[in-house]
N, C-alpha and C positions, 0 to 999 in steps of 0.2 A: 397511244401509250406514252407513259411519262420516262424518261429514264431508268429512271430504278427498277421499271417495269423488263424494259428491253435491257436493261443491264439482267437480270435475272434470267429469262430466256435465253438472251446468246452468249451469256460467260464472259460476257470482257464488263468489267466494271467500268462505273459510270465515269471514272473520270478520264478512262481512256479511250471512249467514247468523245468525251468531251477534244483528248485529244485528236484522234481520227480526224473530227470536223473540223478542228484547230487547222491542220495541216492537208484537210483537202482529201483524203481519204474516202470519206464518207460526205455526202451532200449535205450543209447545214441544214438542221434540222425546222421542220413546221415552228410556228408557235399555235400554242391553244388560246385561249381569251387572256387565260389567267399571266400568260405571258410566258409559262413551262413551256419547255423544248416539246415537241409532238410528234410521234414515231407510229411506222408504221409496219407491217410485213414485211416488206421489201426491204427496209434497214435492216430488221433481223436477220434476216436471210443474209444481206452484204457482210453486217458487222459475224454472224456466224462462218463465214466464208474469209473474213479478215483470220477472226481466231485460230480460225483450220490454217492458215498458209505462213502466220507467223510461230504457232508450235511445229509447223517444219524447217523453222530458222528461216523464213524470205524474209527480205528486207523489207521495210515499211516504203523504199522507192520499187522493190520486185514486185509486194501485193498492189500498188499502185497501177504497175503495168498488168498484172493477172486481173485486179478485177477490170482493165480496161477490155481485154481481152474477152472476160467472160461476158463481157455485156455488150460484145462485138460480133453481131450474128456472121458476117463477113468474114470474121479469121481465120487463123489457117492451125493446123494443132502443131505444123513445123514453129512456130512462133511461140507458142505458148511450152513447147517442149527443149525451146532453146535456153529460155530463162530457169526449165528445169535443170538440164543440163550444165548450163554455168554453175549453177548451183550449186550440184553435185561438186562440181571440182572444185567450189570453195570449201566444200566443207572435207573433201577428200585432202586439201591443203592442210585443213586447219585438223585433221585426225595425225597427217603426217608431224607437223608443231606439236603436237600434245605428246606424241607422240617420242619426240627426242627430248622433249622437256621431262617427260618420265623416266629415260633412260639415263639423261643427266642425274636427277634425283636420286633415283635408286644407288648409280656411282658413287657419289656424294656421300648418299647416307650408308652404304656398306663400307665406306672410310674411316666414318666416324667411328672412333670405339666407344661412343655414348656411355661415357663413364664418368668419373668426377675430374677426369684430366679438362684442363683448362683450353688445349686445343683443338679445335674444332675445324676440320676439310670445310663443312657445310661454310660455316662464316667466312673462312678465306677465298671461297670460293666467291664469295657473296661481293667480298671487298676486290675480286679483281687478282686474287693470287691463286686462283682455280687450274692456274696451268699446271702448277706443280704437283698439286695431286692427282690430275690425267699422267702426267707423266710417270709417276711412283706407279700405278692402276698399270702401265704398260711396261710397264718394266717386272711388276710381280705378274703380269699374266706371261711375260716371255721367260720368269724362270719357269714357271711351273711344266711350260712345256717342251 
């Protein structure tokens, strides 16, 4: 099969295929006479198995080590459940990050009186004078109660 071919079967386009090989991911590819790259089953299946583990966010060094693992009759699933694992807590991190960076925002922009006044919490906040509107935010939240 030529690229375009296995580009279409396993959903990752061809030029990221191209990277895959680039970077060692996937086995460079046969040639045919004509000198086109030549794919087989078993690529699709890999490159199908790349696709599945990078829309779960694993790294291109994570899928590196899973498909080492999948093509390791020998493994153990504590190993391959370890890098699940890690996983999870990066992305558990990275929910926590988003996470206070929404709750900054929302601060921020419940500050703003988004009207034609010229000043703006959001901007000063931006340029580094953001303390002062946390502070104003806790000062009106301790009259209110």
């Amino acid at each position: 099969m030529n690229i375009g071919s296995v580009a279409k079967i396993s959903g990752v386009p061809a030029k990221t295929i191209r990277y895959y090989e680039q970077v060692g991911l996937i086995p460079p590819a046969g040639r045919a006479a004509n000198g086109y790259r030549d794919y087989d089953d078993k690529d699709v299946e890999i490159l199908k198995f790349i696709k599945r583990s990078r829309s779960l966010g694993f790294s291109v060094e994570e899928v590196a080590n899973l498909l080492s693992l999948w093509s390791d009759g020998k493994r153990t699933s504590a190993d391959v459940k370890a890098i699940a694992t890690s996983h999870i807590n990066q992305i558990e991190s990275k929910i926590a990050e988003l996470q206070s960076i929404l709750g900054t925002l929302k601060n921020l922009s419940a500050c703003c009186h988004g009207d034609d006044r010229p000043d703006c919490p959001i901007l000063d906040d931006l340029a580094g004078i953001g303390e002062a509107v946390d502070e104003k935010q806790k000062l009106k939240a301790r009259s209110r109660a």
